[in-house]
C-alpha positions, -999 to 999 in steps of 0.1 A, spaced: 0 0 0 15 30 -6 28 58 16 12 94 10 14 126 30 -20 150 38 -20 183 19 -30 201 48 -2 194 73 21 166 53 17 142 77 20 106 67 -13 88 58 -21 56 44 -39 50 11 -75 45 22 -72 62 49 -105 92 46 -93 114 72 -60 128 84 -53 109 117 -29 139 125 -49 175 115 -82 159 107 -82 169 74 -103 150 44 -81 135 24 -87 135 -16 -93 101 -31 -80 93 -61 -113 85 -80 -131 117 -69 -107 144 -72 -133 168 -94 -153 172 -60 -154 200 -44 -132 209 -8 -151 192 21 -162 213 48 -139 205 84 -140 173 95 -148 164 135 -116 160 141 -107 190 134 -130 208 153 -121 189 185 -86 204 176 -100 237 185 -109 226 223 -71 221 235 -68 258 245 -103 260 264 -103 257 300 -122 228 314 -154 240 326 -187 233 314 -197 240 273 -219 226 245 -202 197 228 -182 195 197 -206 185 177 -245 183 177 -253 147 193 -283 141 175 -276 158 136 -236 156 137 -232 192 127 -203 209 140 -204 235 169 -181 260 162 -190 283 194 -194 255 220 -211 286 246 -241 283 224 -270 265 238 -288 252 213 -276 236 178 -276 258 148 -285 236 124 -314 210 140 -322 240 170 -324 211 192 -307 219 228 -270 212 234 -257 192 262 -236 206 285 -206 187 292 -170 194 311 -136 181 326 -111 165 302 -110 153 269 -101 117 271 -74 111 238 -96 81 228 -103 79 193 -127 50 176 -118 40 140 -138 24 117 -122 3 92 -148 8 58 -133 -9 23 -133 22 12 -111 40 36 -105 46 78 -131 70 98 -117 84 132 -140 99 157 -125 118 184 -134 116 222 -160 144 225 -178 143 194 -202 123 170 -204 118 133 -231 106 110 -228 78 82 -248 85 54 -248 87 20 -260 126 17 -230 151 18 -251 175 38 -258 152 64 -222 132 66 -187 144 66 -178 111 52 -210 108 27 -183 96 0 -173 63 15 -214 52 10 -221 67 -21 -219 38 -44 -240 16 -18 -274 25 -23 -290 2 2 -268 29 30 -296 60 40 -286 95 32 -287 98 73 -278 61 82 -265 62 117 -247 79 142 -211 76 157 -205 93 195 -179 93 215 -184 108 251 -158 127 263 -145 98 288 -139 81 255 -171 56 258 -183 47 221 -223 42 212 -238 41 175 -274 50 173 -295 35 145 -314 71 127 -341 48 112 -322 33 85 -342 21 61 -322 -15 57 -313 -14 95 -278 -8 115 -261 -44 128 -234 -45 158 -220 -85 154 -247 -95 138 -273 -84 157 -298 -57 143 -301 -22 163 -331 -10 177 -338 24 156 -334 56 177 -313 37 210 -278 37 215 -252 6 212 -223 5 229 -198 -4 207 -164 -21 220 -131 -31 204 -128 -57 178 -171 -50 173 -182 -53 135 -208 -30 121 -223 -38 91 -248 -9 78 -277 -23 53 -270 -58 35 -226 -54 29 -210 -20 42 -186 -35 68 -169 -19 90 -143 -33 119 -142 -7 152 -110 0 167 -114 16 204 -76 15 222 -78 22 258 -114 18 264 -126 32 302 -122 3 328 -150 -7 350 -177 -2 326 -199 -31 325 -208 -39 283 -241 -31 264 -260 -61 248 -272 -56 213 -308 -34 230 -284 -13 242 -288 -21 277 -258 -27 302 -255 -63 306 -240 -72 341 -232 -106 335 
């Protein structure tokens, strides 16, 4: 595979790799580079919170439509107007990464991202935009600031499975290292999660913790 370096801050990325693991930049592929520049990706908007001081603000990102919060004193999103959570303390440095065929998706600790086929919905619409059984608005991707990991069905129309199992529309999953999420009948994706919280009991497929 071969070695290439982001435009944005030449840091070394790999060839399917969608997103610059170092700046958060979108990275061009090589079969779509007519499109237009991408608008900022998560990551780089969690870039933006290392100078803030750690007292209570809006998130990242809007938890339920993705959409990035650029001022995180606002208290409701901009683009769904639905109310903002208010979160504080550290950032943890966890950051989940799904492995797709068609590239690598990191979400940082602190923020969520949508899967979807429709560019104004998804930062990452063109990794699904050849699978038409994937929703413009598939699912969701959060991580909590502590670095916990969930994925929330948004009523897909061919459904969101976590190992096999299909989520419940609207609930959260927890997803775990080594999980596989498979969005309609064939988009795979494996999760990487390194240093997951300790003492967190797991979620079962209803997205309920199981205390077994």
């Amino acid at each position: 595979m071969a070695t290439l370096t982001c435009p944005a801050c030449a840091a070394t990325v790999q060839e399917d790799d969608l997103i610059c693991f170092t700046c958060g930049a979108n990275l061009p592929r090589p079969d779509r580079l007519e499109d237009p520049a991408s608008p900022p990706t998560v990551r780089q908007e969690s870039l933006r919170r290392d100078a803030a001081p750690a007292t209570s603000m809006a998130p990242a990102s809007c938890p339920r439509c993705g959409a990035a919060i650029p001022d995180r004193s606002t208290m409701a999103c901009p683009a769904c107007s639905r109310p903002l959570p208010r979160v504080s303390g550290p950032i943890s440095p966890v950051v989940l990464r799904l492995a797709f065929a068609a590239g690598n998706v990191d979400v940082p600790a602190g923020t969520s991202l949508v899967l979807g086929r429709d560019p104004g919905e998804s930062l990452v619409a063109a990794a699904f935009l050849d699978h038409d059984n994937v929703s413009r608005r598939h699912a969701t991707v959060t991580v909590s600031d502590s670095g916990e990991a969930t994925i929330r069905d948004e009523e897909s129309t061919n459904g969101t499975f976590i190992n096999g199992d299909r989520a419940l529309p609207g609930t959260d999953v927890r997803l775990r290292d080594g999980d596989q999420i498979r969005l309609g009948a064939d988009v795979m994706a494996n999760v990487s999660l390194p240093r997951q919280p300790a003492g967190s009991p797991p979620f079962s497929p209803n997205g309920q913790r199981d205390h077994r």
